[in-house]
C-alpha positions in Angstrom: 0.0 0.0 0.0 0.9 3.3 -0.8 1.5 6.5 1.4 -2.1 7.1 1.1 -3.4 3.8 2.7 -0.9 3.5 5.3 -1.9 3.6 9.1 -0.5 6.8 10.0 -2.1 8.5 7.4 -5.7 7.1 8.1 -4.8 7.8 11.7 -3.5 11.3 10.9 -6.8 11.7 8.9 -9.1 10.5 11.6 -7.4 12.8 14.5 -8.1 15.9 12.1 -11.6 14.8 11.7 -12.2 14.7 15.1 -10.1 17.6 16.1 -12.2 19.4 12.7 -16.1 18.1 14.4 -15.2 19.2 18.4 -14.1 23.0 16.6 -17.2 22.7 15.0 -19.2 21.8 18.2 -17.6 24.5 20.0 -18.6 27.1 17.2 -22.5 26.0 17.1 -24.7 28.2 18.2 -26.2 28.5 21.4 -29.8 27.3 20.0 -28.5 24.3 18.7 -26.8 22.7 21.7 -28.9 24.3 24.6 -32.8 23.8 25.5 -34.6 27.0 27.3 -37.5 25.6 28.8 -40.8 26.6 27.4 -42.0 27.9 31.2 -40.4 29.4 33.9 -40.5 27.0 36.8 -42.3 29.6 39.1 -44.6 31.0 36.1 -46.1 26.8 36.2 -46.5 26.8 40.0 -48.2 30.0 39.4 -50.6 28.5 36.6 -51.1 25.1 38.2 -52.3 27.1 41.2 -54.8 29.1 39.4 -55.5 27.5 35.8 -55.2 23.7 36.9 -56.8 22.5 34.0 -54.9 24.8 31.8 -51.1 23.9 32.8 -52.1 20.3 32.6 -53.3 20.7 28.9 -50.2 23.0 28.2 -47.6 20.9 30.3 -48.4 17.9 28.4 -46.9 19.1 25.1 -43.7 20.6 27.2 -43.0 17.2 29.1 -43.2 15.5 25.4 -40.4 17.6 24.2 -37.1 15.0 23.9 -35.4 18.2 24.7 -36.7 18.6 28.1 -34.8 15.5 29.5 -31.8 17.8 28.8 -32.9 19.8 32.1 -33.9 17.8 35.2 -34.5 19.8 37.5 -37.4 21.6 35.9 -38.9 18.4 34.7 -39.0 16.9 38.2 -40.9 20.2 39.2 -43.4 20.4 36.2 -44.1 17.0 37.0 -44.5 17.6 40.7 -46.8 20.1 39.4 -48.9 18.2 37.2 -49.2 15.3 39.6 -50.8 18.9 42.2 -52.7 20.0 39.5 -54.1 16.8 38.4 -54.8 15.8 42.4 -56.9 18.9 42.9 -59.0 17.9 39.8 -59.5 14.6 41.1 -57.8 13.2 38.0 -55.8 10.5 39.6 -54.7 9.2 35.9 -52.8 11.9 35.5 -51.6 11.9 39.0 -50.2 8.5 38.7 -48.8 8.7 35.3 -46.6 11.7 37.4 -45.9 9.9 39.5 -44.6 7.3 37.7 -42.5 9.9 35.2 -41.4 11.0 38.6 -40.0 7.5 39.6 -38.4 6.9 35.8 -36.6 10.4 36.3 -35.4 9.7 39.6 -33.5 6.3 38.1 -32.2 7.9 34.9 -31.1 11.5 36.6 -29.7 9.6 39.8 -32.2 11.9 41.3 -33.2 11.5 44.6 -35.6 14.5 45.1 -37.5 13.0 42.2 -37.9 10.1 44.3 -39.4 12.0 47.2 -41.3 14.2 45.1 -43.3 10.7 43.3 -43.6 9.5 47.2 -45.9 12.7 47.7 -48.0 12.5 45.1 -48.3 8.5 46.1 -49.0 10.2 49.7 -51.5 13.1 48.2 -53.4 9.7 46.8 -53.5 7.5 49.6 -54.8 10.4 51.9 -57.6 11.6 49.5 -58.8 7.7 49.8 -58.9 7.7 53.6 -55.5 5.9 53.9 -53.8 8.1 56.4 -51.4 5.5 57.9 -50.1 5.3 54.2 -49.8 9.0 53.3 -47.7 9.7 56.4 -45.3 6.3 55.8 -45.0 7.9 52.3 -44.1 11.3 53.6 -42.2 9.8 55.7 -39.9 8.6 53.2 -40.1 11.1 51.2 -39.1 13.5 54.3 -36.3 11.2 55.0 -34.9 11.9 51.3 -35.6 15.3 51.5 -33.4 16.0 54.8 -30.3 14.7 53.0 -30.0 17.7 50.5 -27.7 20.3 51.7 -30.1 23.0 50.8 -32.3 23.8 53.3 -34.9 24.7 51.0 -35.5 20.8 50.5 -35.4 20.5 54.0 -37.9 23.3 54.6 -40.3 21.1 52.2 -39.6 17.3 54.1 -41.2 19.7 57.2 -44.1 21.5 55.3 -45.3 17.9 53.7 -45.1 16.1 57.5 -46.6 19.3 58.6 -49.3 19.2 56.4 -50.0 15.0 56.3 -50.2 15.0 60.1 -52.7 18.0 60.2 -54.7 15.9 57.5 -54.9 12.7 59.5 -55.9 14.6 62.5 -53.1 14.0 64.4 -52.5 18.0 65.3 -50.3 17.0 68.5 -47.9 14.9 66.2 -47.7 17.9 63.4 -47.0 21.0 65.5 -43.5 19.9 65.6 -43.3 19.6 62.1 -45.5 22.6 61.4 -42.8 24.6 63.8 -39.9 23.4 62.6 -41.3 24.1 58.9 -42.2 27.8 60.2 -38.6 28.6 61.2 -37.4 27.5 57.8 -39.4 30.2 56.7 -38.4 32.9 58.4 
């Protein structure tokens, strides 16, 4: 074989390419390699709140999006948000399937607050049926994830969700601790 089909030229060749495609990727602009969410994530707590039905209609097209994998974080809150939404309409279909995207995100994003968060909505379930005991194991859990973030936002929540499935069973001596300790993350 000739110069042209020796190794070190095919290897030469093959470091250029690659050297030639990474320039290339650096140079791309920043629309092609970078996804802006379609909503910001306090602009869909702010419409789940007052347009349930509306953000679960709109969220449904922005959680399709391949693209949105790209960002976790505000996936694992528009689902948290959809599961809410779809809780306060009674549509426990949607709730679940939340849930469950919840759970899926949690295992591909090494993400334990998705974790928690698909423990709540489990909870928000089991206490609209009258299942107390398993709402508060759920929050439980999910409390117990929760209290291992160093931000203390996440541990503000853990104490808000016991808080708020303690005051729901009717066990008000068992959540003023909770309810106390979630005030004076608060303040």
């Amino acid at each position: 074989a000739g110069p042209e089909g020796s190794s070190v030229v095919r290897s030469g060749r093959l470091a250029f390419a690659a050297l030639a495609l990474i320039l290339w990727m650096a140079d791309r602009p920043a629309w092609a390699s970078t996804w802006a969410p379609p909503v910001p994530v306090a602009e869909a707590k702010r419409q789940s709140s007052e347009d349930p039905r509306g953000f679960l209609e709109e969220s449904a097209a922005w959680i399709a999006d391949p693209d949105a994998a790209d960002d976790p974080d505000w996936l694992r809150e528009i689902l948290l948000r959809r599961g809410r939404a779809a809780w306060f309409l009674s549509d426990r279909e949607v709730a679940r399937e939340s849930a469950r995207a919840l759970e899926q995100l949690a295992q591909r994003a090494d993400m334990p607050t998705a974790k928690a968060y698909a423990l709540l909505l489990a909870a928000d379930e089991a206490a609209d049926l009258g299942h107390h005991e398993s709402a508060i194991d759920h929050v439980t859990r999910a409390a117990g994830i929760l209290r291992q973030a160093r931000d203390p936002r996440w541990r503000a929540i853990a104490q808000t969700e016991l808080c708020d499935v303690y005051v729901g069973s009717e066990r008000e001596d068992q959540a003023w601790v909770h309810c106390q300790s979630a005030h004076r993350y608060f303040q």
